[in-house]
C-alpha positions in Angstrom: -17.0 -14.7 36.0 -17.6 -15.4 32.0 -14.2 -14.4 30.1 -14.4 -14.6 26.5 -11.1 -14.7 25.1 -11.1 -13.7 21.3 -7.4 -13.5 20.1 -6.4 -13.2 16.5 -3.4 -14.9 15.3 0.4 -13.6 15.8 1.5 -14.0 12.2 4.0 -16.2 12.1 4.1 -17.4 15.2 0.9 -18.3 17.4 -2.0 -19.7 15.5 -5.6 -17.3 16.8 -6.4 -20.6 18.9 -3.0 -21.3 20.6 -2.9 -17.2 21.2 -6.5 -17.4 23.1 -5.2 -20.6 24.8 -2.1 -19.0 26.5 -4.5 -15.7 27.4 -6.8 -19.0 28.8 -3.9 -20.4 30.8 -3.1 -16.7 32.8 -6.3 -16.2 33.7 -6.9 -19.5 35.3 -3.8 -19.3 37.7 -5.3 -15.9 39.2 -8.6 -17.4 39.1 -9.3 -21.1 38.4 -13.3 -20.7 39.1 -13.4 -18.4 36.0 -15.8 -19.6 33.4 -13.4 -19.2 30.3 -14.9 -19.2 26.6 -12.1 -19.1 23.8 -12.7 -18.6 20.3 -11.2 -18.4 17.3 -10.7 -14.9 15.0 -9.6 -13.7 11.6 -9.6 -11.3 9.1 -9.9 -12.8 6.3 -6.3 -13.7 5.2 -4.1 -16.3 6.8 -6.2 -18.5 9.3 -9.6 -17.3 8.2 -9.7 -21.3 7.2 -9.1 -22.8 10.3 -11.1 -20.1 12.3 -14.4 -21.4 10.4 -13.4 -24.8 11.0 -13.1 -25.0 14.5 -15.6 -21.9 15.1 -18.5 -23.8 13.5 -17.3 -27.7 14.1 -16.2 -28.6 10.4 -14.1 -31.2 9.0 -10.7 -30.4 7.0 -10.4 -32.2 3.3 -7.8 -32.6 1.5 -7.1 -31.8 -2.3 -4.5 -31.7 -5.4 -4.9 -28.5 -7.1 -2.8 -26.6 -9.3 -0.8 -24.0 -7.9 0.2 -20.3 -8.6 3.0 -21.7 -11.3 0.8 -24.5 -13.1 2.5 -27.4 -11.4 0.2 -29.8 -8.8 0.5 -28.8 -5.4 -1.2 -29.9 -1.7 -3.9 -28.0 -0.2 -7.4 -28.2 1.4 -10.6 -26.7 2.5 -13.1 -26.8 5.6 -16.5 -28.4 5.3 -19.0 -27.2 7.7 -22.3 -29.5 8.6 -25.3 -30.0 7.2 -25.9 -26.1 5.7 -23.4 -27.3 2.7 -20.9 -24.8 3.6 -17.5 -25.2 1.8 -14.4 -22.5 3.4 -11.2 -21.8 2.0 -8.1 -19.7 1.7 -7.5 -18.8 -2.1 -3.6 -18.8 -0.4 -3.5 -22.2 -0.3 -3.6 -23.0 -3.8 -2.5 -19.1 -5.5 -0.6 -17.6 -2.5 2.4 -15.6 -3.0 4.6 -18.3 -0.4 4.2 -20.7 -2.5 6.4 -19.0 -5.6 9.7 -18.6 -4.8 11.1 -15.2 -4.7 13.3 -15.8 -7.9 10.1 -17.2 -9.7 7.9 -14.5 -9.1 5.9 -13.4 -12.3 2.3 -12.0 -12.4 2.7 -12.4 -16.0 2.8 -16.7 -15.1 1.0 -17.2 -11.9 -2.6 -18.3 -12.4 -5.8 -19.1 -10.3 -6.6 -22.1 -11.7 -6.4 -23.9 -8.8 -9.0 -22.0 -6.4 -11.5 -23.2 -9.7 -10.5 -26.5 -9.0 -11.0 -26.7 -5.4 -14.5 -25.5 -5.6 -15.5 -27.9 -8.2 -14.3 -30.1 -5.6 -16.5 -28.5 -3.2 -19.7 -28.6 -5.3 -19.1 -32.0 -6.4 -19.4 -33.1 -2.6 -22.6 -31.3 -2.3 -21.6 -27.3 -1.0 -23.4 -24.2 -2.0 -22.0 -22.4 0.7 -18.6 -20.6 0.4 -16.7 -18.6 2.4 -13.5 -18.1 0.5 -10.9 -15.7 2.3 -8.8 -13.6 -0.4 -6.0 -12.1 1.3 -1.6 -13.2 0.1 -2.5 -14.2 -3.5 0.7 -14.3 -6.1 -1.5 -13.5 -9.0 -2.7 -10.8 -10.8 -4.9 -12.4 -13.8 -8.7 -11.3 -13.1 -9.6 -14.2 -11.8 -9.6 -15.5 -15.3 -7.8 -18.4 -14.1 -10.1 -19.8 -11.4 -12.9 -19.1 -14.0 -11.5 -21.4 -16.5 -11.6 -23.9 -14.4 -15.1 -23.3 -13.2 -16.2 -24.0 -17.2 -16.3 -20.3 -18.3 -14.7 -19.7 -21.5 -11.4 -16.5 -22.1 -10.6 -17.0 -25.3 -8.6 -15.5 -27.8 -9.1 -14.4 -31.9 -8.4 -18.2 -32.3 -11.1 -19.2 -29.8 -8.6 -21.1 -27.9 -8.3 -20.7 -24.0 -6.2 -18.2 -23.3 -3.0 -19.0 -21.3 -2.3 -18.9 -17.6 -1.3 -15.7 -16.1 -2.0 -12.0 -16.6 -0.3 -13.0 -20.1 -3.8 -14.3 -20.9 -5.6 -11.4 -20.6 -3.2 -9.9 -23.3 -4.7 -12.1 -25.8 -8.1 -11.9 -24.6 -10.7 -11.5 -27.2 -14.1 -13.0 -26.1 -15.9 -14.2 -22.8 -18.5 -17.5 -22.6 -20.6 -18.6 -20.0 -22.0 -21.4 -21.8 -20.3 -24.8 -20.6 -20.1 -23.1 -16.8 -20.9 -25.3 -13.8 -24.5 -25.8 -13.9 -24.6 -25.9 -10.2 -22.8 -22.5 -9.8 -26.2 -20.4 -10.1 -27.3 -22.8 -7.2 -24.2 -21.7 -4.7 -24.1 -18.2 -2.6 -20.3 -17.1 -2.5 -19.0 -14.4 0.6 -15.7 -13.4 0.2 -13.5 -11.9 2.9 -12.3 -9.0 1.9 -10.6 -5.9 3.4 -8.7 -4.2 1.0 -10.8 -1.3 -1.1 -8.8 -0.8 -4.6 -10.4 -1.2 -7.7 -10.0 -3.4 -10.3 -7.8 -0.6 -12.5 -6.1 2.8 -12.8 -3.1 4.3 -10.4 -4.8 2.3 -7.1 -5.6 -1.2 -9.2 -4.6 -4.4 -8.6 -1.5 -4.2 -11.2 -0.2 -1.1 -9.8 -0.6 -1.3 -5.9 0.6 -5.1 -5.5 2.1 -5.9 -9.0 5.4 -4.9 -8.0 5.6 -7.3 -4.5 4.4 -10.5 -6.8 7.1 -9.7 -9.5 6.2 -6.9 -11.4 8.1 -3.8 -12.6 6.6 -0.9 -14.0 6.1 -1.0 -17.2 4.8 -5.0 -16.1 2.3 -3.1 -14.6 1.2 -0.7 -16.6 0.6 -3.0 -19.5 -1.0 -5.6 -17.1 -3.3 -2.7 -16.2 -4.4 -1.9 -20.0 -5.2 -5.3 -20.8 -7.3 -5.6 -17.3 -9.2 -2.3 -18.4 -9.3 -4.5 -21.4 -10.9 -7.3 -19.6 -13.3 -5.5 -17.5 -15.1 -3.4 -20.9 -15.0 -7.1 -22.1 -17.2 -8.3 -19.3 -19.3 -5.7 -19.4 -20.5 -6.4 -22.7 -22.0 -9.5 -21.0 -22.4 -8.7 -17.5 -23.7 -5.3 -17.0 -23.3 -4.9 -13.8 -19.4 -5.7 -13.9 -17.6 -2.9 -12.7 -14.0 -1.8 -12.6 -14.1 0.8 -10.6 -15.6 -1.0 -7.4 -14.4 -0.9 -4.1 -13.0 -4.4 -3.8 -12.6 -5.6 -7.4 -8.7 -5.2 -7.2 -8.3 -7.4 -4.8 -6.1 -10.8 -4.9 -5.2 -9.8 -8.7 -8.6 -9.1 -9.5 -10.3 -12.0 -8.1 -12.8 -10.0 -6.1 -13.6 -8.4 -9.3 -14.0 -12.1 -10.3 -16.5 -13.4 -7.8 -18.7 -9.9 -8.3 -19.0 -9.8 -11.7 -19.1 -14.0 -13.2 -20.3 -15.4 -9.7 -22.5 -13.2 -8.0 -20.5 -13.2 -4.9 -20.5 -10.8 -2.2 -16.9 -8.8 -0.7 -17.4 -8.5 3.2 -14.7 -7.6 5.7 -13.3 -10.9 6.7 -13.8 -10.1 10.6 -17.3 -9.3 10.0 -17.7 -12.8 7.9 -15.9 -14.9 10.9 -18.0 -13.0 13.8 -21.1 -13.8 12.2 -20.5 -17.4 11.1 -19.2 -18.7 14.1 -22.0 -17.0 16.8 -19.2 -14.8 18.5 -22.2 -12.7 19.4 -23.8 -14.8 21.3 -20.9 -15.2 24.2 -19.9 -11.9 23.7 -23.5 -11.2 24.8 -23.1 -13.1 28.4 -19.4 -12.1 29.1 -18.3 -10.1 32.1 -14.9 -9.6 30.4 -13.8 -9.8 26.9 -10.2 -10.3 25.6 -9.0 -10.3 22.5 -5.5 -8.8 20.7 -3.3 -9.7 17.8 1.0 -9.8 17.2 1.2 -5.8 16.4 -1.8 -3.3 17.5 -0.5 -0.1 14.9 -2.8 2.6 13.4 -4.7 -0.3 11.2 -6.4 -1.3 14.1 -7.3 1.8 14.8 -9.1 1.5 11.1 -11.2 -1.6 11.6 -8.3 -4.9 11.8 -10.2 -7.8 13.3 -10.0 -6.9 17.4 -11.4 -3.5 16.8 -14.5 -5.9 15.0 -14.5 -7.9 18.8 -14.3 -4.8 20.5 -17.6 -2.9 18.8 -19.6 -5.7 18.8 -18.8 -6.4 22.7 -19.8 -2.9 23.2 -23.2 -3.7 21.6 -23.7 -4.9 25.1 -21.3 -2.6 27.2 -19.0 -5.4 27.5 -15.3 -4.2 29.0 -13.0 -5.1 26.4 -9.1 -5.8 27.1 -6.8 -6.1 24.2 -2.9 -7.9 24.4 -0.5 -7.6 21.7 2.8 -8.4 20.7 3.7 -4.6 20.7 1.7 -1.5 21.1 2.3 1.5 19.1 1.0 4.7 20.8 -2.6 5.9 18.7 -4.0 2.1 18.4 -6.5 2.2 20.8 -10.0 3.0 20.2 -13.1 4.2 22.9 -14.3 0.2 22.3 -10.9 -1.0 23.7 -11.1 0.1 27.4 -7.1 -0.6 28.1 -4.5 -2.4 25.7 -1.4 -3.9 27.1 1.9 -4.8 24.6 2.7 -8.7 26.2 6.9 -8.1 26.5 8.4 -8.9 29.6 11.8 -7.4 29.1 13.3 -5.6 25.3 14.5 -8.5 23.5 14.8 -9.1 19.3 12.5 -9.5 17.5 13.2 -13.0 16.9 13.3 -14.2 20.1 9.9 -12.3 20.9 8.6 -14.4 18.3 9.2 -17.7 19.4 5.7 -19.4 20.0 7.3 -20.9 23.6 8.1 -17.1 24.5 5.0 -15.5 23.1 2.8 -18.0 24.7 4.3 -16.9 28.3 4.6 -13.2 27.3 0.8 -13.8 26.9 -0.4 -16.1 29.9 1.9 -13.4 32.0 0.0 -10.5 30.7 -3.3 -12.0 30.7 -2.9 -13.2 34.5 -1.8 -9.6 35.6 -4.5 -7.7 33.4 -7.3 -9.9 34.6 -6.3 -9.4 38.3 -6.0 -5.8 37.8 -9.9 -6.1 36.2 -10.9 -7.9 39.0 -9.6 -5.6 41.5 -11.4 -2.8 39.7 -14.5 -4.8 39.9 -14.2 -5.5 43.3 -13.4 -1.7 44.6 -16.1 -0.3 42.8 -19.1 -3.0 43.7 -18.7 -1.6 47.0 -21.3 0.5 48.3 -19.8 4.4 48.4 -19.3 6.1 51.7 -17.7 9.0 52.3 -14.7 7.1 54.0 -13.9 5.9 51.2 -12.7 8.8 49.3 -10.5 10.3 52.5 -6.9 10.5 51.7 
């Protein structure tokens, strides 16, 4: 039997790989003949990085960037092989855990520091980028990054303007001139699922302005000066547009990588599937497993198992999913049966602990895959009619 076990992470508590490892360890005590593949998933946000790094053999490096509040902070990127192929985590460097709750300010927190790693990138020779977009703490167009990619925001003075959505208030002209050279040379996909545009009552400043800082009138002025921004762009770019599924994400960074950098917004599942050649074991499995911490109605809406699931079923694969809980309405016709892992009610605390959700899982998995087997079993048996006497 060929399992492949495709398990996306349990926030904050089991890495995608260490979850697909436990699944690994229950299905080997009920049967260690079992040809076992496991492979890493995301969805774009936490752990996309290290999913393309160990899905397509790359190597971590290390940087010093500037972070979401201007000050130097530690982060890195994946480099994949010889196709120049830089991934990253715009989190790293701009995420919202890195400002403390008492600190948090759209009006301050820039993107700087995703410019700086991938002038980092192309100065060790990528074209290639995969950049996931999900838990940033800023809300300043991208502008930021941009900046520090060569591009000019500049204000009546034709001085930079500063860090932080407050620089789009003084905003006054846009250059491309002294840009990276190399940027017209480098394909950018960016993992993506959220749909809002860049402005209006579903933007970027309105839906997640309050959770990085923002009140309300924060946000609707940072909203005016983004509308602001956008006509600005246009004037140069005419194809920039603000009302594109996508641009409002990460603060406007999607609208960003669209508009200034030709980049493409792809679901982040979609992105990590076709990188890392999850197709291709899908395509020879007898059983596929995959899961995540908390199977809910999103899944049901296209969350990074449901993206295992369809492809499997390109090939009629039976797909099994495990998850830290199960709410009633997450499965889907691709997902044949979906388990939640608890042993016994406990908090949610304890639930969490990687030592207890690693044996939640392994149990799960052991007793799912024997139940699958048994199936298997019964019903590749030749049908006679004493078979079906009670």
């Amino acid at each position: 039997m060929k399992i492949v076990i495709v398990m996306d992470s349990l926030k904050g508590c089991l890495t995608s790989m260490e979850a697909g490892k436990a699944v690994a360890e229950g299905i080997r005590r009920a049967d260690p003949e079992a040809d076992i593949k496991v492979m890493p998933l995301a969805d774009g946000g936490e752990g996309t990085a290290d999913s393309l790094i160990m899905g397509m053999g790359g190597k971590e490096r290390k940087v010093r960037a500037t972070g979401p509040l201007g000050a130097m902070v530690d982060c890195g990127y994946g480099m994949i092989g010889e196709n120049r192929t830089a991934v990253m985590e715009m989190a790293c460097v701009a995420g919202l855990p890195l400002v403390p709750p008492e600190k948090r300010n759209p009006m301050d927190t820039t993107t700087y520091g995703v410019g700086e790693i991938i002038k980092d990138a192309i100065g060790k020779g990528c074209r290639n980028f995969i950049i996931g977009i999900g838990g940033s703490a800023t809300n300043d167009g991208g502008i930021g990054m941009l900046q520090a990619l060569g591009f000019g925001f500049l204000d009546k003075d034709g001085r930079q303007t500063a860090f932080g959505a407050k620089g789009l208030a003084d905003l006054a002209c846009i250059t491309d001139t002294d840009a990276m050279k190399e940027l017209k040379e480098c394909r950018f996909r960016i993992a993506c699922d959220v749909s809002n545009p860049l402005c209006g009552p579903d933007g970027c400043s309105a839906v997640y302005g309050p959770q990085k800082g923002a009140d309300a009138s924060m946000a609707a002025w940072m909203d005016r000066w983004m509308e602001r921004y956008a006509l600005l762009a246009k004037e140069k770019y005419a194809e920039a547009d603000m009302w594109k599924e996508g641009t409002g994400a990460a603060g406007g960074l999607g609208f960003a990588f669209l508009t200034f950098l030709n980049g493409t917004l792809e679901p982040g599942v979609n992105i990590i599937l076709d990188e890392t050649g999850i197709e291709r074991h899908l395509k020879e499995a007898d059983l596929v497993i995959t899961g995540e911490g908390r199977m809910d109605k999103q899944t049901a809406m296209g969350k990074a198992p449901l993206g295992v699931a369809r492809l499997a079923k390109k090939y009629r694969k039976t797909v099994i999913a495990l998850a830290g809980s199960a709410e009633e309405g997450c499965g889907q016709e691709e997902i044949d049966a979906y388990f939640s892992i608890l042993q016994q009610p406990a908090a949610l605390e304890e639930a969490m602990e990687p030592q207890t959700a690693e044996k939640n899982l392994s149990v799960t998995a052991e007793q799912a895959y024997r139940l699958w087997k048994a199936g298997t079993r019964y019903f590749s048996k030749p049908c006679t009619q004493s078979a079906f006497k009670k």
